[in-house]
Jmol script that loads the backbone (N, CA, C; Angstrom):
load data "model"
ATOM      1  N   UNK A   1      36.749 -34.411 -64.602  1.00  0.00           N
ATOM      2  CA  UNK A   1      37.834 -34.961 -65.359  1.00  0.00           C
ATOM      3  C   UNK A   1      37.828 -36.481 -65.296  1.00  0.00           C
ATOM      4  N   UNK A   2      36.639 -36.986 -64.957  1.00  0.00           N
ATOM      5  CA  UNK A   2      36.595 -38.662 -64.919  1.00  0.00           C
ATOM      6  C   UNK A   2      36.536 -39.143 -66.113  1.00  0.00           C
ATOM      7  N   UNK A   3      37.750 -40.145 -66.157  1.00  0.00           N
ATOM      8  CA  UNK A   3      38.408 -40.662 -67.978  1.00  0.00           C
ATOM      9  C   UNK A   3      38.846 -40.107 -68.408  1.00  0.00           C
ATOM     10  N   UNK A   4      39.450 -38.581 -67.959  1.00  0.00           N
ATOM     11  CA  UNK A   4      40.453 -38.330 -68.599  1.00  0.00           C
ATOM     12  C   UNK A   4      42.068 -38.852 -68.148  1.00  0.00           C
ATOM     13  N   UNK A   5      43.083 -38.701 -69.554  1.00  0.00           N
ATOM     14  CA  UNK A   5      44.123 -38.998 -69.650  1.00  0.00           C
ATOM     15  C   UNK A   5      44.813 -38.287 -70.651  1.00  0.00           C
ATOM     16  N   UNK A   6      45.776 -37.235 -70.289  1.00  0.00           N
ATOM     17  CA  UNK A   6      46.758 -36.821 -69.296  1.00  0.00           C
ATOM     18  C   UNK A   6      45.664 -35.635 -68.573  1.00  0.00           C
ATOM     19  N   UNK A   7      45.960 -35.371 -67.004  1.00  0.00           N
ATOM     20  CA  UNK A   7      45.915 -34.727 -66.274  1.00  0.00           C
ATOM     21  C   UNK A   7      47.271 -33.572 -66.126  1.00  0.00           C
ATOM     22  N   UNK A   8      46.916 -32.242 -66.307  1.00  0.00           N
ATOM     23  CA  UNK A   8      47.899 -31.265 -65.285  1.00  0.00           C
ATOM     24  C   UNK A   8      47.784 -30.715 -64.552  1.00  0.00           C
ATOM     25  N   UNK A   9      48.778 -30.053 -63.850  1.00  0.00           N
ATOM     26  CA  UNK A   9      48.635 -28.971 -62.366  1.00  0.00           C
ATOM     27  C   UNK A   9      49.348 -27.802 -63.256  1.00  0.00           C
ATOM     28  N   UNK A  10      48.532 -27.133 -62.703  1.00  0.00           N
ATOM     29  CA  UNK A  10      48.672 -25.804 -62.770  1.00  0.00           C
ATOM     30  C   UNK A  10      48.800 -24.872 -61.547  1.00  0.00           C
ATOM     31  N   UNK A  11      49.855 -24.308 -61.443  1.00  0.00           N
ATOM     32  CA  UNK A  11      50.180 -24.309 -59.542  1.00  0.00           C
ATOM     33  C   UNK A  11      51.016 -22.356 -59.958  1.00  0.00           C
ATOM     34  N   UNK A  12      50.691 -21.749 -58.736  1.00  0.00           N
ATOM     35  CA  UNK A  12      51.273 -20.671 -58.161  1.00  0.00           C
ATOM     36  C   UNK A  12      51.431 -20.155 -56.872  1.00  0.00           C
ATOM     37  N   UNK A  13      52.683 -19.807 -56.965  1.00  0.00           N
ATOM     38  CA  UNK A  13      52.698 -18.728 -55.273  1.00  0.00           C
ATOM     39  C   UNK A  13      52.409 -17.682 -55.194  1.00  0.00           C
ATOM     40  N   UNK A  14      51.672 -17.272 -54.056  1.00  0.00           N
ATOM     41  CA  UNK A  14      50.880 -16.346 -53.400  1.00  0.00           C
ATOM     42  C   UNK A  14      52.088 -15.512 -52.340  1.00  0.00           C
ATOM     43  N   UNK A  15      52.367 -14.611 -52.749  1.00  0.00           N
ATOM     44  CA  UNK A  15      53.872 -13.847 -52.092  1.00  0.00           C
ATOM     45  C   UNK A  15      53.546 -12.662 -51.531  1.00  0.00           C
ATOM     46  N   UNK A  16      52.280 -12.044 -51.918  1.00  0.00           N
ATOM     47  CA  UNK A  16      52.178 -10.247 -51.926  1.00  0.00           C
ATOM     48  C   UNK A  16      51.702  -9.785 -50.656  1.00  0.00           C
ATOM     49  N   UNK A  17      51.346 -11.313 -50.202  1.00  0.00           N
ATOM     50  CA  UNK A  17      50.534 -11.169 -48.334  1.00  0.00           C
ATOM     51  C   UNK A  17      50.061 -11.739 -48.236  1.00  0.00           C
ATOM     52  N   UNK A  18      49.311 -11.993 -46.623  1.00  0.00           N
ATOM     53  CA  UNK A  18      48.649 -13.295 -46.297  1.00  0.00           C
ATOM     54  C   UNK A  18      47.107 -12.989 -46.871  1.00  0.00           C
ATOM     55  N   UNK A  19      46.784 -11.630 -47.491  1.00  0.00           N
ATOM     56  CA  UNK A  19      45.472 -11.876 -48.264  1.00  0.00           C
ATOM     57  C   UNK A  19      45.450 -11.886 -49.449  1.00  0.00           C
ATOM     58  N   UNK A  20      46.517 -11.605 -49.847  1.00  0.00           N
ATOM     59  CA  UNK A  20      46.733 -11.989 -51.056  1.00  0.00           C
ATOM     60  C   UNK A  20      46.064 -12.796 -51.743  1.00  0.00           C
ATOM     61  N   UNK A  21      45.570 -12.881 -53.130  1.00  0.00           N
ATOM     62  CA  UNK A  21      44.995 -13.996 -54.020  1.00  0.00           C
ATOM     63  C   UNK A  21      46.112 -14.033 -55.282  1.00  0.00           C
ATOM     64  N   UNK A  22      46.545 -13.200 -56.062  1.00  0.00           N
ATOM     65  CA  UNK A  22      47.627 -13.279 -56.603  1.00  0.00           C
ATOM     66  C   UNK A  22      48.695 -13.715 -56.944  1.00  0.00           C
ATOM     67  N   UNK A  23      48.540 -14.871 -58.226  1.00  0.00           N
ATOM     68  CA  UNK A  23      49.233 -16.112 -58.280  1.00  0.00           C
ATOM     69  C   UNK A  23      50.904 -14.779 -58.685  1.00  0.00           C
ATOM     70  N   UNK A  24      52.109 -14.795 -58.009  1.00  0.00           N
ATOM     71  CA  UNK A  24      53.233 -14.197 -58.054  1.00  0.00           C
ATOM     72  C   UNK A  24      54.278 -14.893 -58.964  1.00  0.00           C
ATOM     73  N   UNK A  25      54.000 -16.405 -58.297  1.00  0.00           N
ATOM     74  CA  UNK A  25      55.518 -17.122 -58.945  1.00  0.00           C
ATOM     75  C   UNK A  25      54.689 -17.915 -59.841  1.00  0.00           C
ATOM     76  N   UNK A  26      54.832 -18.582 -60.823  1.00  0.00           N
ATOM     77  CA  UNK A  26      53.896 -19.434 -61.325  1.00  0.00           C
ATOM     78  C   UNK A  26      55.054 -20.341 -62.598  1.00  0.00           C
ATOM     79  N   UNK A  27      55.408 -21.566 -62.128  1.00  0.00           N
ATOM     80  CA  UNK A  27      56.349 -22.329 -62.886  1.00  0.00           C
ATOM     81  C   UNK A  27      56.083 -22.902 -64.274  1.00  0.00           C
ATOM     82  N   UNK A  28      54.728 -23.211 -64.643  1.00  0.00           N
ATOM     83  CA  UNK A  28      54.104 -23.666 -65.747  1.00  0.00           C
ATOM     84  C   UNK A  28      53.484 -22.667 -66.451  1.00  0.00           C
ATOM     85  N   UNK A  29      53.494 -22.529 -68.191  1.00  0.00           N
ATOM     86  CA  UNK A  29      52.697 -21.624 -69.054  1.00  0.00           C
ATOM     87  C   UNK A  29      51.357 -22.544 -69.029  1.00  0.00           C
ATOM     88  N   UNK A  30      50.437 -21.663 -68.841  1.00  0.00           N
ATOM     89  CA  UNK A  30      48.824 -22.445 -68.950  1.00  0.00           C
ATOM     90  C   UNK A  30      48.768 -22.542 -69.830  1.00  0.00           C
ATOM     91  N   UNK A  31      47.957 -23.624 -69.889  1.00  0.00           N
ATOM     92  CA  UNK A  31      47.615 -24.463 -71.426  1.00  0.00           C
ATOM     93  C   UNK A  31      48.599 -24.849 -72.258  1.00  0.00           C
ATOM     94  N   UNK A  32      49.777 -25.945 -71.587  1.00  0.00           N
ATOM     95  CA  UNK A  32      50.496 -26.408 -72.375  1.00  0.00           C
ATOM     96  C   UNK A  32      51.002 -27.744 -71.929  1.00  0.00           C
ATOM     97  N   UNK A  33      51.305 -28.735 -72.333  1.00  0.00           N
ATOM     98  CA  UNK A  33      51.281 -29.889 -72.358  1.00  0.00           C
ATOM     99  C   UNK A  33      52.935 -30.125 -71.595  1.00  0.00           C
ATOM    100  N   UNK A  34      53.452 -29.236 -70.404  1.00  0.00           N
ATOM    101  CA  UNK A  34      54.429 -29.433 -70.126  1.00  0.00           C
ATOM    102  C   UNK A  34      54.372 -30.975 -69.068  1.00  0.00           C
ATOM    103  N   UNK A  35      55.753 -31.303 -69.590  1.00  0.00           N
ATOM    104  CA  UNK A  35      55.981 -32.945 -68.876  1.00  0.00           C
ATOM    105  C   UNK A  35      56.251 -32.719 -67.262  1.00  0.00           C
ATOM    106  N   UNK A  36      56.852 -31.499 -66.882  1.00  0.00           N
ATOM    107  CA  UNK A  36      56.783 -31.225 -65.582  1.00  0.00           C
ATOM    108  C   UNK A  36      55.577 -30.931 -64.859  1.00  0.00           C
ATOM    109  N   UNK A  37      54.886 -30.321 -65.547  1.00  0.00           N
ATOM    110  CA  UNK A  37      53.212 -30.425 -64.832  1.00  0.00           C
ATOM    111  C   UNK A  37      52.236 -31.509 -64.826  1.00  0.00           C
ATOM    112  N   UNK A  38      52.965 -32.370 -65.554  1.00  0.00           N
ATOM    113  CA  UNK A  38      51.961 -34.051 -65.677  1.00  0.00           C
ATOM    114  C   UNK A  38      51.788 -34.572 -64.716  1.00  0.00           C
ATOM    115  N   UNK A  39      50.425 -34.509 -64.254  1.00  0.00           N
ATOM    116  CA  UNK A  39      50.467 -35.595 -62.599  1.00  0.00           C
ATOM    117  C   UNK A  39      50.425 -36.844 -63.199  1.00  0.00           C
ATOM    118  N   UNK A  40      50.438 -37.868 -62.355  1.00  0.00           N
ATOM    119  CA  UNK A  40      50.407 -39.303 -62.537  1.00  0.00           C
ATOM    120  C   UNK A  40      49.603 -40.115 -61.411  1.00  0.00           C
ATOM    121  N   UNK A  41      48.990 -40.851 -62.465  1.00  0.00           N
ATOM    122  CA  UNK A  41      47.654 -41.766 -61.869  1.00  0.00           C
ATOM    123  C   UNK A  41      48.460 -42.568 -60.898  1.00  0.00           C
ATOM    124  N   UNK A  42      47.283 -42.437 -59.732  1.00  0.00           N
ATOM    125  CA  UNK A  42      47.370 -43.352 -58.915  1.00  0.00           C
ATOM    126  C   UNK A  42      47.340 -44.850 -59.134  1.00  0.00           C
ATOM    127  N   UNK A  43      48.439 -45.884 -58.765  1.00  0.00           N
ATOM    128  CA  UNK A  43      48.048 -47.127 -59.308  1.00  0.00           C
ATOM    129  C   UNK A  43      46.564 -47.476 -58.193  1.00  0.00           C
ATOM    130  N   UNK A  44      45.903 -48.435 -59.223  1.00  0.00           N
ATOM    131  CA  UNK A  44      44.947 -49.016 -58.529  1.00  0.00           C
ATOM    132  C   UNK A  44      43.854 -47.887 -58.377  1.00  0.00           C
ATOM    133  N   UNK A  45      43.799 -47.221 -58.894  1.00  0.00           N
ATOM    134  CA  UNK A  45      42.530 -46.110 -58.460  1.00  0.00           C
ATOM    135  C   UNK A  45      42.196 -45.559 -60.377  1.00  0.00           C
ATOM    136  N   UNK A  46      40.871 -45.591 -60.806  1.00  0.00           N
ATOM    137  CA  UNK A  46      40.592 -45.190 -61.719  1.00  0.00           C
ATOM    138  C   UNK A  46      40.565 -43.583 -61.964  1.00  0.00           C
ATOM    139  N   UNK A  47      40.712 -42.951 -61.293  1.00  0.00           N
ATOM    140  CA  UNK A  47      40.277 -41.123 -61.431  1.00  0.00           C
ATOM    141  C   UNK A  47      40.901 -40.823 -60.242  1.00  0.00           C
ATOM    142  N   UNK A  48      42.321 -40.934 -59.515  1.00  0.00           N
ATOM    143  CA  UNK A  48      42.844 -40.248 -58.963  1.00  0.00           C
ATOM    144  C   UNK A  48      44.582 -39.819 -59.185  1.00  0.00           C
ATOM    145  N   UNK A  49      44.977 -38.889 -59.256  1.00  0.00           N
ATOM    146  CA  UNK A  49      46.273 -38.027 -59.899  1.00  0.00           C
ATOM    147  C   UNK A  49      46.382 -37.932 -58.475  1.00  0.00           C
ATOM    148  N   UNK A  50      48.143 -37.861 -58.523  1.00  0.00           N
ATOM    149  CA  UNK A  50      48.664 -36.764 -57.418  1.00  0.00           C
ATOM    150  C   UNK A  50      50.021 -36.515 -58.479  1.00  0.00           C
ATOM    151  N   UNK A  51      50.557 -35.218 -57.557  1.00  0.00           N
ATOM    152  CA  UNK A  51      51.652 -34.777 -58.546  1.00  0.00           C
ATOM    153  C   UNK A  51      52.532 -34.031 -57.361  1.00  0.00           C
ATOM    154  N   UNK A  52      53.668 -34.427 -56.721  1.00  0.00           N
ATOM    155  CA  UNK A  52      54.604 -34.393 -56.052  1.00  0.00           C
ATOM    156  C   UNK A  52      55.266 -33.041 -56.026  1.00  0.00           C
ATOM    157  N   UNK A  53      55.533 -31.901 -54.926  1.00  0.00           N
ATOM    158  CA  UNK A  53      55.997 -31.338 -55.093  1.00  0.00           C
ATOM    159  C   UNK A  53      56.891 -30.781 -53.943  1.00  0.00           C
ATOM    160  N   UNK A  54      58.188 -30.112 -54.276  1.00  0.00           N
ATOM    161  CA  UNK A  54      58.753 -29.230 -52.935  1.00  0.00           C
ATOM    162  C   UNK A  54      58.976 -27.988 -53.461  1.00  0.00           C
ATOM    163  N   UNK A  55      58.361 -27.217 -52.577  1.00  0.00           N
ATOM    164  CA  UNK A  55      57.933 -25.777 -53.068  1.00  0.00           C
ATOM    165  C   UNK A  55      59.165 -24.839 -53.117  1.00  0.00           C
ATOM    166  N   UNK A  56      60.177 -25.236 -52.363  1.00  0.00           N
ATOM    167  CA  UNK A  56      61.473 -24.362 -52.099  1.00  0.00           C
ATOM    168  C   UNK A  56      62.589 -24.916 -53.694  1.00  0.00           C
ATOM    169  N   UNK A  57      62.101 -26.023 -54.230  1.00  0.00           N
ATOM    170  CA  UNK A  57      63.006 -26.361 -55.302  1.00  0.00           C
ATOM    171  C   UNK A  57      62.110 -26.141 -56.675  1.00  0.00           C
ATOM    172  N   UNK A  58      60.828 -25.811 -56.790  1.00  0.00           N
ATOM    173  CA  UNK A  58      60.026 -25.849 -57.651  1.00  0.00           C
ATOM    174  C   UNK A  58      59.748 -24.287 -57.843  1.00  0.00           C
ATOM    175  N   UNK A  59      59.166 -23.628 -56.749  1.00  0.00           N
ATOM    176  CA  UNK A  59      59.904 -22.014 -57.286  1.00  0.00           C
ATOM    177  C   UNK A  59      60.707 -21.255 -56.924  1.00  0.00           C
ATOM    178  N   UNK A  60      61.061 -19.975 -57.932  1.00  0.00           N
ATOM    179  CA  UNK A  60      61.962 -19.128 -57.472  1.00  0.00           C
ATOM    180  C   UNK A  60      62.046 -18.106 -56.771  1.00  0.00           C
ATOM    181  N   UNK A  61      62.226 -18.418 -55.367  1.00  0.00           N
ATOM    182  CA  UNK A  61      61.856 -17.572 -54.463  1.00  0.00           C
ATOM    183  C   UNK A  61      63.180 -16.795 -53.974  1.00  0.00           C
ATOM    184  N   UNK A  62      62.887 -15.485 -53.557  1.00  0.00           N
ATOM    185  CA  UNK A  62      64.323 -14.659 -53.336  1.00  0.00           C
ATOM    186  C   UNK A  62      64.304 -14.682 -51.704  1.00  0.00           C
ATOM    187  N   UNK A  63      65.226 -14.211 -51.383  1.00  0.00           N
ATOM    188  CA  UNK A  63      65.349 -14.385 -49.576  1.00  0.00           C
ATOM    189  C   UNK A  63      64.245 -13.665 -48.598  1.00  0.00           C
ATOM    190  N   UNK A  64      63.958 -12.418 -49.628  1.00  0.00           N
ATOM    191  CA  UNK A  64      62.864 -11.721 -48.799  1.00  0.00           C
ATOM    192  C   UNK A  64      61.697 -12.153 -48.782  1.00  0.00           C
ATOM    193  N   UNK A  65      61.199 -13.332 -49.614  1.00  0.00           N
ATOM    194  CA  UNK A  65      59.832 -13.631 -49.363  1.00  0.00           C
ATOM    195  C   UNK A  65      59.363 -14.570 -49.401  1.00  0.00           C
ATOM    196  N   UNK A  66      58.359 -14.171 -49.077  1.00  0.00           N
ATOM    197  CA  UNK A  66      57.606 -15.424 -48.123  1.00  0.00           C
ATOM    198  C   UNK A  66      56.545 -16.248 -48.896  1.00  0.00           C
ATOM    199  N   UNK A  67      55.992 -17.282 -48.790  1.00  0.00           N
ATOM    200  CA  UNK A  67      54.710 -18.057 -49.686  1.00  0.00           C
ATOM    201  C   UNK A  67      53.955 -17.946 -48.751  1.00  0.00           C
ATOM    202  N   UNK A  68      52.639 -17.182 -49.208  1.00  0.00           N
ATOM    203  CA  UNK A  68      51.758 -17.298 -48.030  1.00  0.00           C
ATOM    204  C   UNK A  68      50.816 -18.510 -48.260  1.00  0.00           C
ATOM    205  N   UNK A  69      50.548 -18.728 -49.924  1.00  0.00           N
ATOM    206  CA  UNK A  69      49.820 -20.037 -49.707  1.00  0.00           C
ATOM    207  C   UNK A  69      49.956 -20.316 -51.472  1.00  0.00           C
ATOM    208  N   UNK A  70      49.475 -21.529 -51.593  1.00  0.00           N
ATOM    209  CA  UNK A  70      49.752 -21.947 -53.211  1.00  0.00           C
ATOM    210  C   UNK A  70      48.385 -22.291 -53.730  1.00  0.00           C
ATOM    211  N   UNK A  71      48.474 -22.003 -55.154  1.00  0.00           N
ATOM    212  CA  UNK A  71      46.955 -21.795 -55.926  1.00  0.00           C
ATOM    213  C   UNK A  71      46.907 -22.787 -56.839  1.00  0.00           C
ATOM    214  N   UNK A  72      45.761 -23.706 -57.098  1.00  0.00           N
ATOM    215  CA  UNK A  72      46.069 -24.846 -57.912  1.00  0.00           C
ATOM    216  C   UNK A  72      44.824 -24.731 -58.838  1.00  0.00           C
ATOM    217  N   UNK A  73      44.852 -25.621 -60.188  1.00  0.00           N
ATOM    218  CA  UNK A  73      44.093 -25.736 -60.816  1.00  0.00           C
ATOM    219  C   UNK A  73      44.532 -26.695 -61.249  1.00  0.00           C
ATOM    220  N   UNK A  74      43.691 -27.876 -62.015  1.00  0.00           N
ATOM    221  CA  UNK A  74      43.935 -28.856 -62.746  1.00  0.00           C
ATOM    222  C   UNK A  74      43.286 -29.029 -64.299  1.00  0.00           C
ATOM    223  N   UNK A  75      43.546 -29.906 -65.148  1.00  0.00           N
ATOM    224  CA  UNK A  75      42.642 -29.404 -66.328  1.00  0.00           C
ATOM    225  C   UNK A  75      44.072 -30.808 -67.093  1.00  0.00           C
ATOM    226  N   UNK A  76      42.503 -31.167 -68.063  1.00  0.00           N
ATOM    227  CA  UNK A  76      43.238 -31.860 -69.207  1.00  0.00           C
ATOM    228  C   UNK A  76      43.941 -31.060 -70.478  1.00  0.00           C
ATOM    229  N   UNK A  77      44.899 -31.335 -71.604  1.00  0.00           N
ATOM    230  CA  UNK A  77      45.171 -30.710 -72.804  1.00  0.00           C
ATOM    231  C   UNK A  77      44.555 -31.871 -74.046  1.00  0.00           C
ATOM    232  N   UNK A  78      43.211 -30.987 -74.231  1.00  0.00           N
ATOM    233  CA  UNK A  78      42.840 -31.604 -75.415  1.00  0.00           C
ATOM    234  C   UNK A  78      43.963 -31.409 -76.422  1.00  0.00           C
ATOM    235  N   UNK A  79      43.329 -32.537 -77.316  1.00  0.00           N
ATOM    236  CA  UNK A  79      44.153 -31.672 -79.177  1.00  0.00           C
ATOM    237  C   UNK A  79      43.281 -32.117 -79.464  1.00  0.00           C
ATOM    238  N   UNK A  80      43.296 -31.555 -81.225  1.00  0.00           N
ATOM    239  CA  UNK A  80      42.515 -31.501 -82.044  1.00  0.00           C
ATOM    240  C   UNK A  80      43.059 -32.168 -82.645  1.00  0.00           C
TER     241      UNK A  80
END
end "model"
wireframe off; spacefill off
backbone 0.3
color backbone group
């Protein structure tokens, strides 16, 4: 993704067990240009994003369960 501009995260929780792979909670529709999934460039660095998160306010988790771990992907949204 070097030179690209906009960067997203694409992020899920892993709930079903600790072997789980199974993205459960997942806050963003893939492949869409949401403003909440926009990371933002690092100043001073040409090709590095970070994108801020707290996992207890970002998904919706019920009392019984647990995050065993979170699944990420990143990826630009071309257009045509």
């Amino acid at each position: 993704m070097v030179g690209e501009d906009p960067v997203y995260i694409h992020i899920g929780a892993v709930t079903q067990g600790p072997t789980s792979t199974t993205w459960s909670i997942v806050p963003f529709e893939w492949g869409t240009a949401n403003p909440d999934a926009r990371m933002t460039k690092v100043e001073g660095e040409s090709d590095v994003w970070e994108w801020e998160l707290t996992p207890n306010e970002l998904f919706e988790i019920s009392g019984d369960q647990t995050v065993f771990r979170l699944g990420m992907v990143f990826r630009v949204c071309y257009r045509e």
